[in-house]
Structures are given as structure tokens and as C-alpha cells.
TITORSE-890824 format. One record per residue (C-alpha): x, y negated, z; residue in three letters. Coordinates in Angstrom, 1 decimal. Example, Ala and Ser with C-alpha at 12.3 -4.5 7.8 and 13.67 -1.06 7.14 Angstrom:
% TITORSE-890824
       X       Y       Z    r
    12.3     4.5     7.8  ALA
    13.7     1.1     7.1  SER
This chain:
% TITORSE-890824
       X       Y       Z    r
    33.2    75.3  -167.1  UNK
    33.3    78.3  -169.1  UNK
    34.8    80.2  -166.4  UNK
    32.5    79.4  -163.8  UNK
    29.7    79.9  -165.7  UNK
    30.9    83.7  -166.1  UNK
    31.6    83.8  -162.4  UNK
    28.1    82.6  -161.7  UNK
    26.5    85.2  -164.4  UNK
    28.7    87.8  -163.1  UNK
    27.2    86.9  -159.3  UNK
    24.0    86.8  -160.4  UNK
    24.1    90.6  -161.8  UNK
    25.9    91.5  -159.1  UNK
    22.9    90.7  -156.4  UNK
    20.8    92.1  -158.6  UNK
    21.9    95.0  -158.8  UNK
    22.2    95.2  -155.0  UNK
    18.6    94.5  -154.8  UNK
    17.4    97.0  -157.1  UNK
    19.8    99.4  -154.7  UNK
    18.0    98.5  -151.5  UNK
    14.8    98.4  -153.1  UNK
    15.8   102.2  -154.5  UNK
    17.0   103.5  -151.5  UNK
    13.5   102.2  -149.8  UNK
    11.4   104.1  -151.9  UNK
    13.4   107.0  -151.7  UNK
    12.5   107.2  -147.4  UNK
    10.2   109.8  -146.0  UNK
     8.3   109.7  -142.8  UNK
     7.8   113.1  -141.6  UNK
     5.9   114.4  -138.2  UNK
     3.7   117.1  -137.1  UNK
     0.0   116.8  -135.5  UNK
     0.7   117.1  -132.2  UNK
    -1.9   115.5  -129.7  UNK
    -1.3   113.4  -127.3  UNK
     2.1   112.5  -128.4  UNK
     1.0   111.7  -132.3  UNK
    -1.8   112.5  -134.1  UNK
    -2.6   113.2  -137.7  UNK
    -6.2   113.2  -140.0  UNK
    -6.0   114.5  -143.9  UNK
    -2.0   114.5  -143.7  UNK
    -1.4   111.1  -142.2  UNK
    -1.0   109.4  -138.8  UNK
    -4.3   107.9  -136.8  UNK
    -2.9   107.2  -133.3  UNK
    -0.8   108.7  -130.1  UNK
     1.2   107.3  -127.3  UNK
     4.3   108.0  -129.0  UNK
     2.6   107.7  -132.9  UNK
     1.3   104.2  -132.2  UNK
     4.5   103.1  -130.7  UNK
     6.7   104.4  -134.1  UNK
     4.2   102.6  -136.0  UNK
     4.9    99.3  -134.7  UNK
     8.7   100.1  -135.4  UNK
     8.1   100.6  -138.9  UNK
     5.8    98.5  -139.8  UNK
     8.7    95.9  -139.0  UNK
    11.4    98.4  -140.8  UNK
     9.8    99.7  -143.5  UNK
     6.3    98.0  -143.9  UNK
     5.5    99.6  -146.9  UNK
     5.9   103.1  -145.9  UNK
     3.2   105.8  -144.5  UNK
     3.8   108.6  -142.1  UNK
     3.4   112.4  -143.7  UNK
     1.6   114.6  -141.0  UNK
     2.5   118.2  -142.1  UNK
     3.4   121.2  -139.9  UNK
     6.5   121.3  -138.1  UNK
     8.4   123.7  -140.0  UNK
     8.1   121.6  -143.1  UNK
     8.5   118.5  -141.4  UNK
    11.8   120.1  -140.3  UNK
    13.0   121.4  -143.4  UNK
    12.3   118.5  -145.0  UNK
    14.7   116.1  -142.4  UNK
    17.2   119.0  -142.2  UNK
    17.8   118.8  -145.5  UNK
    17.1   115.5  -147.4  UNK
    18.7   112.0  -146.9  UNK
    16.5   109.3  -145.7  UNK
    14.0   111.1  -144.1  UNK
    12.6   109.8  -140.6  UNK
    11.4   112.5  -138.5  UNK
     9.6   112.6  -134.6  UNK
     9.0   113.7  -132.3  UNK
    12.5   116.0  -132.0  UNK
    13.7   118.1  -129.6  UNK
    17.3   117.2  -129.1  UNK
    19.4   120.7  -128.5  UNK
    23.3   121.4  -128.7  UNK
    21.9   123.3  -131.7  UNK
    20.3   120.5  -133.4  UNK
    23.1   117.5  -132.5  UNK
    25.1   117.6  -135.0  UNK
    22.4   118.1  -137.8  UNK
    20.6   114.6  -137.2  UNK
    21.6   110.6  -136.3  UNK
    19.7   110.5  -133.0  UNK
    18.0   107.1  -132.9  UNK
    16.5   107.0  -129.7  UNK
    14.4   109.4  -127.1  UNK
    10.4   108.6  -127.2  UNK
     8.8   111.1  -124.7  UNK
    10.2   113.5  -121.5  UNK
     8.3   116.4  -120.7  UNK
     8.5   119.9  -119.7  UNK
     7.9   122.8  -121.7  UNK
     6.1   125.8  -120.3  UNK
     4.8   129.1  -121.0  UNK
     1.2   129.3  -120.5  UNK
    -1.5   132.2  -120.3  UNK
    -5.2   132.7  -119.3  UNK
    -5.7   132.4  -115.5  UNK
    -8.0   135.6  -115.7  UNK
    -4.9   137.3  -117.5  UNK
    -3.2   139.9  -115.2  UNK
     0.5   138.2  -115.7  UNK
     2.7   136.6  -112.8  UNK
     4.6   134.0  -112.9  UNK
     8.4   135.3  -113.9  UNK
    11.6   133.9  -113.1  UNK
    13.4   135.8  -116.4  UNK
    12.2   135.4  -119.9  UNK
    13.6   138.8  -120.2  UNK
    10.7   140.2  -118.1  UNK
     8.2   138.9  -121.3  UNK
     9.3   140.9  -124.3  UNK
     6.1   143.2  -123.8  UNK
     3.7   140.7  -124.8  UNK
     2.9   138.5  -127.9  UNK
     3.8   134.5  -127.9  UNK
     2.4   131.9  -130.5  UNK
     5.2   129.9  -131.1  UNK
     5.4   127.5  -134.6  UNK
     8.6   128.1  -136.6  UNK
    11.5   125.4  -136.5  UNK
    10.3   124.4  -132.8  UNK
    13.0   124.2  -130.1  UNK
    11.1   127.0  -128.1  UNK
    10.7   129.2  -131.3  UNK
    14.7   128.9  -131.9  UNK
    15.2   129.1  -127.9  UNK
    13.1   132.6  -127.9  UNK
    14.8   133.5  -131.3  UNK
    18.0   133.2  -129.8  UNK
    17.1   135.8  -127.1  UNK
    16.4   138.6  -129.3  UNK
    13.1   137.6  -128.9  UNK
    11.2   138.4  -133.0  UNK
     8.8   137.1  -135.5  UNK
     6.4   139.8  -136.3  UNK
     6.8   141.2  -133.0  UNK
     7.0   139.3  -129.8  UNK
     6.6   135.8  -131.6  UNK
     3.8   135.3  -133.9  UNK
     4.2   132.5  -136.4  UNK
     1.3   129.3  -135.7  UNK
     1.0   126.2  -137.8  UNK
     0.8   123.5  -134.6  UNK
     0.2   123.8  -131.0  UNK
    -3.8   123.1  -131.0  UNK
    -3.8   126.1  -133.7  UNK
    -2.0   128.2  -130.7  UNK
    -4.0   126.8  -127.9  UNK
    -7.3   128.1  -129.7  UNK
    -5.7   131.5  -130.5  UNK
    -5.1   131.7  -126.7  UNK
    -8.6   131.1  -126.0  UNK
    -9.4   134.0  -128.2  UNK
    -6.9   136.1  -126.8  UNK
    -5.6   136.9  -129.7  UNK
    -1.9   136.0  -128.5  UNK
    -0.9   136.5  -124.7  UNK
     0.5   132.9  -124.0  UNK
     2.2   130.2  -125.5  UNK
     4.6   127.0  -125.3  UNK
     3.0   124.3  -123.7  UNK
     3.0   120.9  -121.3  UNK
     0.6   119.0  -119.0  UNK
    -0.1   116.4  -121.2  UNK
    -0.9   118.6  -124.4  UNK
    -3.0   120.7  -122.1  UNK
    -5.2   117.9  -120.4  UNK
    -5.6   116.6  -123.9  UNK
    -6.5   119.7  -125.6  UNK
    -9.3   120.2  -122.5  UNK
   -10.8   116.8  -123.0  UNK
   -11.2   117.8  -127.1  UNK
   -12.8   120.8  -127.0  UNK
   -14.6   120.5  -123.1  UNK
   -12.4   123.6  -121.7  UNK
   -10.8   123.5  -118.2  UNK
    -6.9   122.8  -117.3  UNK
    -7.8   125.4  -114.9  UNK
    -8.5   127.9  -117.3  UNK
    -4.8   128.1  -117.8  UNK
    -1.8   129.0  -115.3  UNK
     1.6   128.8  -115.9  UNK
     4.1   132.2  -115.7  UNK
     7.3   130.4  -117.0  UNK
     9.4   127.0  -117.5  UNK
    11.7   126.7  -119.9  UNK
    14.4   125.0  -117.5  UNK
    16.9   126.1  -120.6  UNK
    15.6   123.3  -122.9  UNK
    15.4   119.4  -122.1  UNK
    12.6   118.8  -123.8  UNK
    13.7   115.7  -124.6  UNK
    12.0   114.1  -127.8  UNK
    13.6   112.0  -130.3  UNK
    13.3   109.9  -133.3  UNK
    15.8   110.9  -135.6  UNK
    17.1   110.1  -139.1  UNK
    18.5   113.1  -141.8  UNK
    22.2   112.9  -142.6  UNK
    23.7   110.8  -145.1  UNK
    21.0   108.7  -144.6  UNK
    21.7   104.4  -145.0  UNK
    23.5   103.0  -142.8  UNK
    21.9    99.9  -142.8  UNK
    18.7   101.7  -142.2  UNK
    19.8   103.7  -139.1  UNK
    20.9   100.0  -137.7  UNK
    17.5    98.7  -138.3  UNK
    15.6   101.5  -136.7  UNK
    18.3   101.9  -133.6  UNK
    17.9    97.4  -133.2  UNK
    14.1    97.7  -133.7  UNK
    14.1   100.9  -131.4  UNK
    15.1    98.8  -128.4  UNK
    11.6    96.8  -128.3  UNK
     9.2   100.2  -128.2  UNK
     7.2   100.4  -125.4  UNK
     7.2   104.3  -125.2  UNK
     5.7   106.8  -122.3  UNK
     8.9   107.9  -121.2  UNK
């Protein structure tokens, strides 16, 4: 009787500490993305909406229903997943650079990347990124095209000029105070339809056929295991605009 009184005591401590684990590891998840309309979009550092946004939402509300979504700009939101376990972080570009520092959970949007200028601008539409090093592109730091243009010699201070998020750049473009940035249809039509400017104000001069532009939800390394099988299950009933 003795015994199995012990065995049931030492049971008993045994789930709870397992529970106080779980409940540890929980609170110890982020939720990072960027403000980046139409795909997800952020109001006073949190998430209000988006095709893809709403969609993670549902996800985690199932997951982890206790957790909010940090809005912050991309190159935090990167640094943050790149380097801290349990952190949640969309919408990704998956690169060959990128593969092996992230558990890929599953892809949420398609789209391709281009480089966009004024229509009144003098520019043509180029076949090289080579042919651009004369003139100045907003890109935000972190960002697949960023680390793309990087990797072509191409420099911050110089050709590149550092923005926080891609409305931030769009405006700047307006202004002219940078030559032409990274952009897609859908971010274009949606910044338009904001601020009452036309898509036809803008013209495209080159594609970035280099990068997939592919985006992901991903999860930081060394993050729990039992939390990566949640998310990748719960993953498989998102309705996303793929």
C-alpha cells in the first residue's frame, strides 16, 4: 500500500511538472510580422486584418488562443525569429539563404516581386539589374529583395536606402525622393485604393525572376516540437490566397 501510494505521489509530481513545462514553454512564444497591406495588416503594433493575417489568426486562435500577434518592422521581426526559440514569424520569403535558418511550416501567399518607378520617370524597362546601380532603391532591411540586391554589390547608403515597410517606400516614391522600389500587384492596387492614387501612375522596369517570392509561415529554431506539429496539422485547414 505504501508503495503504491509513493508511485501515485511520484505520478502526480511528475504531470505536474510537465504541465508547468507546457504552460512555460507557451508563455515563452512570440508572434512576430510586419505591416504589410494587403497580405497582413497591423494598427498600434498589433494585427487588425489581411487575406493572409486573418487566415493565421484562425490558426492560432486554435494553437495558441491566448497569444497576440506583434506588428513591428521587418527587420526586427526578423531578428527577432532568427535568433530566439519559439518565435512564429509571417509572411517569409523562403530563399536557399534563409532554409536552413527556419522550420518552414507552410507557404501562405505566391506573388511576384517587381521593381517599380514613376510612369513620368525617364527609365526603361531593363532586363539586367546590373544596368540600375545609377539610381537609388527603397528597400527595408532583412527583406529577401534587400539581401537579393545586397548580394549584388548593390549598398546601403548608396544605391539602397534603408525604409521601415513598403507603404513607407511607396510614399517616398511618390515624393521622388527614391527612384523605385520592390513591389507587387496586389500591394500596389491596395496602396492606390488607400491613399486615392492611380496603379497607372506606376510602371514596372524590372522582375525579380531570381527570387520565388514565395511566402511562408515559419517557426525559429530549437523551437517545440510539439508546437511545430500543431501549427503544421492546424496549417492544413487555412483557407489562404495562394
Amino acid at each position: 500500500m505504501f508503495t503504491t501510494k509513493r508511485q501515485a505521489l511520484f505520478i502526480s509530481i511528475i504531470l505536474l511538472l510537465f504541465t508547468f513545462n507546457i504552460r512555460a514553454q507557451v508563455s515563452q512564444i512570440r508572434i512576430v510580422t510586419e505591416h504589410l497591406p494587403p497580405f497582413q495588416i497591423g494598427k498600434d503594433n498589433r494585427l487588425v486584418g489581411g487575406s493572409v493575417g486573418n487566415e493565421i489568426n484562425k490558426l492560432l486562435r486554435i494553437v495558441l488562443p491566448d497569444h497576440s500577434i506583434e506588428v513591428m518592422p521587418w527587420a526586427r521581426a526578423y531578428k527577432v525569429a532568427l535568433n530566439r526559440p519559439n518565435t512564429i514569424i509571417f509572411s517569409i520569403v523562403r530563399t536557399p539563404e534563409r532554409e536552413d535558418k527556419f522550420i518552414w511550416i507552410g507557404k501562405v501567399a505566391a506573388v511576384s516581386t517587381e521593381l517599380i518607378t514613376l510612369k513620368r520617370k525617364a527609365l526603361e524597362p531593363v532586363k539586367s539589374i546590373n544596368e540600375l546601380r545609377h539610381i537609388q532603391i527603397g528597400v527595408k532591411r532583412q527583406d529577401a529583395v534587400a539581401d537579393f540586391l545586397a548580394s549584388e554589390g548593390f549598398l546601403f547608403g548608396e544605391q539602397l536606402v534603408e525604409i521601415v515597410n513598403t507603404f513607407s517606400t511607396m510614399k517616398m516614391l511618390e515624393k521622388e525622393r527614391i527612384t523605385a522600389i520592390p513591389s507587387n500587384r496586389l500591394i500596389t492596387e491596395y496602396y492606390c485604393q488607400t491613399t486615392g492614387c492611380n496603379t497607372t501612375d506606376f510602371k514596372t522596369i524590372y522582375v525579380f525572376k531570381q527570387l520565388s517570392e514565395e511566402f511562408y509561415l515559419a517557426v525559429s529554431k530549437g523551437t517545440d516540437p510539439m508546437l511545430i506539429e500543431r501549427l503544421k496539422e492546424g496549417f492544413l485547414m487555412l483557407d489562404l490566397p495562394l
